[in-house]
C-alpha positions in Angstrom: -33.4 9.2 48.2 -34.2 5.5 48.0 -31.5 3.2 49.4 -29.7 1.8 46.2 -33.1 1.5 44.9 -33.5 0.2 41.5 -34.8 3.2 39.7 -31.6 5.3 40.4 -29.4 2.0 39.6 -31.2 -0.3 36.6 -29.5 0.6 33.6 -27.3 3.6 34.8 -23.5 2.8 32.6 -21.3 2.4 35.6 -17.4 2.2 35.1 -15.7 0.5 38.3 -12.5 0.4 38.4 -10.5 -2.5 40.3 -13.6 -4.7 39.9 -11.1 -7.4 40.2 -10.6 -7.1 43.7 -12.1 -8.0 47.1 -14.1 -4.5 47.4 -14.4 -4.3 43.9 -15.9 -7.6 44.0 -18.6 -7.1 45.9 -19.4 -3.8 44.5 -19.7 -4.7 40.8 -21.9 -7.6 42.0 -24.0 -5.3 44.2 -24.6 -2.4 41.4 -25.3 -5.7 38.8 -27.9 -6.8 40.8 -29.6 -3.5 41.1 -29.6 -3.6 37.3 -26.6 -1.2 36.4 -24.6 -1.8 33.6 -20.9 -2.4 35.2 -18.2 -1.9 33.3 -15.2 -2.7 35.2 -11.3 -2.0 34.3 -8.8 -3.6 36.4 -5.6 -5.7 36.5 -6.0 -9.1 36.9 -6.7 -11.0 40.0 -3.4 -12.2 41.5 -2.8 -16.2 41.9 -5.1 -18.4 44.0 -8.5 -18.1 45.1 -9.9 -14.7 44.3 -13.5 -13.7 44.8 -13.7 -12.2 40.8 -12.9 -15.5 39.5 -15.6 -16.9 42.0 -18.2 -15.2 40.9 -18.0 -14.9 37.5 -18.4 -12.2 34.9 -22.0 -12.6 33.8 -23.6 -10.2 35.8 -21.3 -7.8 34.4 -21.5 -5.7 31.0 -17.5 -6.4 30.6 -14.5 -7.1 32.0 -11.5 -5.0 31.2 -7.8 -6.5 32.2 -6.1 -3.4 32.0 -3.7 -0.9 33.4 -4.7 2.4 34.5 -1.1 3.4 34.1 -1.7 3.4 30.5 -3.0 6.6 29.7 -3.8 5.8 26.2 -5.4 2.6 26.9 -7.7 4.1 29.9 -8.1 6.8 27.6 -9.8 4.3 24.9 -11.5 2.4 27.4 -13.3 4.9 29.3 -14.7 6.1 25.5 -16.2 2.8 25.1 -17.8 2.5 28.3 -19.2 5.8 27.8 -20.3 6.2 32.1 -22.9 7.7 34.2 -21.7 7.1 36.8 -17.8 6.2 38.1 -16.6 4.3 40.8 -12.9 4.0 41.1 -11.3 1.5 43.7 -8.4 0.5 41.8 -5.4 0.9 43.9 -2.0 -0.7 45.2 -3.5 -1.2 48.7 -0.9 -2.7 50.7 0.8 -0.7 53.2 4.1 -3.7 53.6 4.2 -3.9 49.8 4.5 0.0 49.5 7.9 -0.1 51.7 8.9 -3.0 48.9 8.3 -1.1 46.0 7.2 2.7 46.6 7.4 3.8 42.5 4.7 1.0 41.7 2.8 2.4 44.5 2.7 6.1 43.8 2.5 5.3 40.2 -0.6 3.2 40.7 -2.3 5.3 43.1 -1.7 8.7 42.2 -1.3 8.5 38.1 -3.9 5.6 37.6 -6.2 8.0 39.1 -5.1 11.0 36.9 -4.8 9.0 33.8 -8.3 8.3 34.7 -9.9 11.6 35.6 -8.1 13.3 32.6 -9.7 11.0 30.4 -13.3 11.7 32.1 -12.7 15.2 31.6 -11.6 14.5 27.5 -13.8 11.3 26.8 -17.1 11.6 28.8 -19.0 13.5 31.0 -20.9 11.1 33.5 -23.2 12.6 36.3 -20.5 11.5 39.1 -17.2 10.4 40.0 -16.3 9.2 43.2 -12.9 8.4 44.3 -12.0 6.0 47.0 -8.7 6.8 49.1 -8.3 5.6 53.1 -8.8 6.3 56.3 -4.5 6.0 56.1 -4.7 9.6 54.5 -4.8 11.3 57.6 -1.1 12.4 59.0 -0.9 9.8 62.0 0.0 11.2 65.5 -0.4 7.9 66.7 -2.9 9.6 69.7 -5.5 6.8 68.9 -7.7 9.9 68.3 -11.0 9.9 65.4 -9.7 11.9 62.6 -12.4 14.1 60.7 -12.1 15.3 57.0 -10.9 18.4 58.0 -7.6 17.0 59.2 -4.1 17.4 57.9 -3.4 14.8 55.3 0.0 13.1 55.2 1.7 9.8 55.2 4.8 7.7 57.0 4.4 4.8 54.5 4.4 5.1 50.9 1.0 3.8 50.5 -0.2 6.2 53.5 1.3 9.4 51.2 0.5 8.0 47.9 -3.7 8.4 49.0 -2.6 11.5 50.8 -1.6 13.1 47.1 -4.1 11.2 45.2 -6.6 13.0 47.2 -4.6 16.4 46.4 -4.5 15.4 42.6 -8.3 14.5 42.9 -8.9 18.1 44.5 -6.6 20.0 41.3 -9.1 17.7 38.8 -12.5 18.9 40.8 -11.6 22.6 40.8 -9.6 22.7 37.5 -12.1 21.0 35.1 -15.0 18.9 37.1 -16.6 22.0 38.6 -16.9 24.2 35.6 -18.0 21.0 33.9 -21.1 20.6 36.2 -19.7 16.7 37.0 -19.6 16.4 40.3 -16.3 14.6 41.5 -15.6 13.8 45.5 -13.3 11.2 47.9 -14.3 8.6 49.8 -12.1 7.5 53.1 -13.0 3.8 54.3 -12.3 2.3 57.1 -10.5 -1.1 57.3 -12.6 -3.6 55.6 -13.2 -7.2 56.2 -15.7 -9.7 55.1 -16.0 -12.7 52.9 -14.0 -13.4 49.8 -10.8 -11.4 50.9 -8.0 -13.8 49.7 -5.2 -10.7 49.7 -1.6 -11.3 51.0 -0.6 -9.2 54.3 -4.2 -8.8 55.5 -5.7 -10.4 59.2 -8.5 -11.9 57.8 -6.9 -13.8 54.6 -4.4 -14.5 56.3 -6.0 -16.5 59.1 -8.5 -18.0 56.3 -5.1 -19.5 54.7 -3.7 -20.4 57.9 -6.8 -22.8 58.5 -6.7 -24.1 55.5 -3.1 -25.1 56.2 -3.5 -26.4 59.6 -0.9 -23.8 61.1 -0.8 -20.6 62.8 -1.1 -17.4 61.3 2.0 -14.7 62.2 -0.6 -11.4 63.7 1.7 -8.5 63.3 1.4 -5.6 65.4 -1.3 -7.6 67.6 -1.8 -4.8 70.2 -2.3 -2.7 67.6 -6.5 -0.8 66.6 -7.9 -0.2 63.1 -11.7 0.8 62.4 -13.0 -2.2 61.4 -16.1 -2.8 59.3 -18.1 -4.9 56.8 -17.2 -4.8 53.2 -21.1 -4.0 52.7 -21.5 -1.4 55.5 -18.4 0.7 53.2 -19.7 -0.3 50.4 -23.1 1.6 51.2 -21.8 4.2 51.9 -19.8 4.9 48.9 -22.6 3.6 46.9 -25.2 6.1 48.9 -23.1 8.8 47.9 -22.1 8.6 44.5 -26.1 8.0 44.3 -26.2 11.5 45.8 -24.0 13.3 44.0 -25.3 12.5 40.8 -28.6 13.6 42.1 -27.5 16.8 42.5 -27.2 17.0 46.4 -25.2 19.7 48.1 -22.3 17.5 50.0 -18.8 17.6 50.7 -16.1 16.8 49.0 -14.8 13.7 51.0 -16.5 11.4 53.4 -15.2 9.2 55.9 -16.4 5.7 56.2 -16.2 3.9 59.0 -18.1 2.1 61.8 -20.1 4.0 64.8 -18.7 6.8 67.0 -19.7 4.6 70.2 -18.1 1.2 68.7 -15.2 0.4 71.1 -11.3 0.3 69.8 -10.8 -3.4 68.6 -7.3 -4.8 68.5 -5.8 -7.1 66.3 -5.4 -9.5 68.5 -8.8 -9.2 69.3 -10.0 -9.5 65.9 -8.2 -12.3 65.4 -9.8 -14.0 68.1 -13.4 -13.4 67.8 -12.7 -15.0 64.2 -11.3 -17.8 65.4 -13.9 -18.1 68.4 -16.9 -17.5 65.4 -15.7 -20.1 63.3 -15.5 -22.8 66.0 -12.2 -23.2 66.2 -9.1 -22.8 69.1 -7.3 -19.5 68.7 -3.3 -20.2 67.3 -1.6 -17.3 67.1 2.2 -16.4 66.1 4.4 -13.0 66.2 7.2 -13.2 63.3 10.3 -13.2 64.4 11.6 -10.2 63.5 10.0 -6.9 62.9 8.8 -5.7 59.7 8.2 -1.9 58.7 6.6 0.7 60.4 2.7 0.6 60.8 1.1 2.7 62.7 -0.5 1.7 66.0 -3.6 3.0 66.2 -6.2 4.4 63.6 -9.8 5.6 64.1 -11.8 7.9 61.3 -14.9 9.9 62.6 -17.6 9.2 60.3 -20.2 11.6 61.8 -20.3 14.0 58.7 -21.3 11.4 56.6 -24.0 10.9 59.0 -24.9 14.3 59.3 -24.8 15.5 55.9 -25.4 12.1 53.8 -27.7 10.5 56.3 -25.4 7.3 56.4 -24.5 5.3 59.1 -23.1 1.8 59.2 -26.0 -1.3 59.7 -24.2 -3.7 61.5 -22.6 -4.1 64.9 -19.2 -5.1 65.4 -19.7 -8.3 66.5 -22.5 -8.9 63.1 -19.6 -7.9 61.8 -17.4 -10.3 62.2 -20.6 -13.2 61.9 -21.2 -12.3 59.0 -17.5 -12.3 57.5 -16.8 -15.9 59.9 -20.4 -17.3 57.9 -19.0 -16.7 54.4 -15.6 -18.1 55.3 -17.4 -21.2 56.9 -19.5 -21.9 54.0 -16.5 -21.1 51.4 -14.6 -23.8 53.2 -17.4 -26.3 53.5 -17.4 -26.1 49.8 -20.6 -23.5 49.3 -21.0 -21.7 46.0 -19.1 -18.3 46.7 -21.7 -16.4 44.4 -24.5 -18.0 46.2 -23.2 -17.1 50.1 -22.2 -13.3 48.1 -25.5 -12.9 47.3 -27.5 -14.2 50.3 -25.4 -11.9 52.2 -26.3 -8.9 50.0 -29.6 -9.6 50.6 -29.5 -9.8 54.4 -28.0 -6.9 54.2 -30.8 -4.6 52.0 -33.2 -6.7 54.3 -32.1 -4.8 57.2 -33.2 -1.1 58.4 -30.7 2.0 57.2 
């Protein structure tokens, strides 16, 4: 199997969902450029900068603003779009806002994505689904230890549980209706994310971005706390290499954690922070907020070995390329750069470089 080569991608009808956001961003830009035909359904970007609105819409086929919520409406969309192949990212995906409103959460998470799938199964029949979750589906013992797919799912926050189920709803869908369909349907678990264009509330990397911008320091919650860290392109590639996969009729599992390599040592936040600050040139100025927020785990690691062993994926880039690479955009975003130009030199650095 080629890596994202052209022949699987150029004019394949791909639906993404939450093509609006930072993942979603890069993703629908990525398949576009391989020559898919990206449809994308999402709500819209929230105020302020927002990679979407950087790079445009051309490189897509069209641009849906719309609620997954709304079965009737997905329901009607996913009949135009008429996919191959399907792609959904659209979430609620913040852990602090799921404490502040837990029904928006579960509603978005879990019914978006059976509103979604039940209208796959009624309105189309594409050649793969693929659902992305988290690595936050796992029930946390706080040990620090690499959970595996095989691990009990669960949840202390609602955004935590609300993957946790979607991935039981997914499961229901697959062995319900997918299976004796033929479509093959399967989760994907990433790992924390960062690179370029991120402009979300309540995340490290945004939030430092805005704190330079403003000339002030950043509160680092939690800043002894560890996450598996990776590049937006290095998850990326691996759900792309999979839903590639399964529509090719491979033999896989059902859900595949993504995250970076077995040997790459634990990074705090604190530490993450820094290295930003230290690859951007500029003095470290770091805050703790006052007063405690609510609970977030401590420490998170995913083993992505099965991905390795049965997909043949493994993440390109180092930790510290890493964070380069995420530092670069920033730079060059607030030197003025084009945002679609640094996106797509990036994507290309990236293909350029040995699987």
């Amino acid at each position: 199997m080629e890596d994202l080569g052209v022949s699987f991608w150029a004019g394949k009808r791909v639906l993404l969902t939450g093509h609006t956001g930072f993942k979603g961003a890069w993703a629908g830009r990525w398949m576009a450029r391989r020559g898919a035909e990206v449809t994308g359904i999402a709500l819209p970007p929230e105020p302020g900068p927002a990679l979407y609105d950087s790079l445009g819409q051309d490189h897509l086929a069209a641009s849906h603003m719309a609620d997954l919520r709304d079965a009737g409406w997905t329901a009607e969309l996913v009949r135009a779009a008429r996919p191959e192949i399907v792609l959904h990212l659209a979430a609620q995906p913040l852990v602090r806002l799921s404490y502040a409103d837990p029904v928006l959460t579960f509603g978005s998470n879990v019914m978006g994505t059976v509103h979604l799938l039940d209208a796959l199964r009624r309105e189309a029949r594409p050649e793969a689904v693929l659902v992305v979750t988290s690595d936050k589906v796992y029930e946390n013992d706080n040990s620090g230890r690499a959970f595996a797919e095989t691990d009990r799912l669960g949840g202390h926050d609602p955004y935590s549980a609300s993957k946790a189920a979607t991935e039981i709803a997914v499961a229901s869908f697959r062995r319900a209706f997918f299976a004796e369909a033929g479509v093959p349907l399967a989760t994907a678990r990433g790992g924390n994310v960062i690179g370029g264009g991120d402009f979300s509330a309540d995340r490290l990397v945004p939030d430092i971005v805005r704190a330079l911008m403003a000339g002030t320091p950043p509160e680092i919650r939690n800043p002894g706390a560890t996450r598996p860290w990776q590049h937006v392109l290095d998850c990326l590639d691996g759900y792309l290499t999979f839903v590639q996969a399964l529509a090719e009729g491979r033999a896989l599992p059902e859900a595949l954690n993504f995250g970076p390599a077995p040997d790459t040592p634990a990074v705090t936040v604190a530490e993450l922070a820094e290295g930003l600050y230290a690859a951007l040139g500029r003095k470290p100025m770091l805050s703790t907020p006052a007063e405690r927020g609510p609970h977030e785990m401590a420490h998170l690691a995913i083993d992505a070995g099965l991905a390795a062993r049965t997909l043949g994926w493994r993440p390109r880039l180092s930790g510290a390329e890493t964070l380069d690479l995420t530092a670069r955009w920033y730079a060059g975003f607030l030197a003025g750069e084009d945002a679609a130009r640094l996106t797509d030199q990036q994507i290309d650095q990236y293909q350029d470089r040995t699987p």
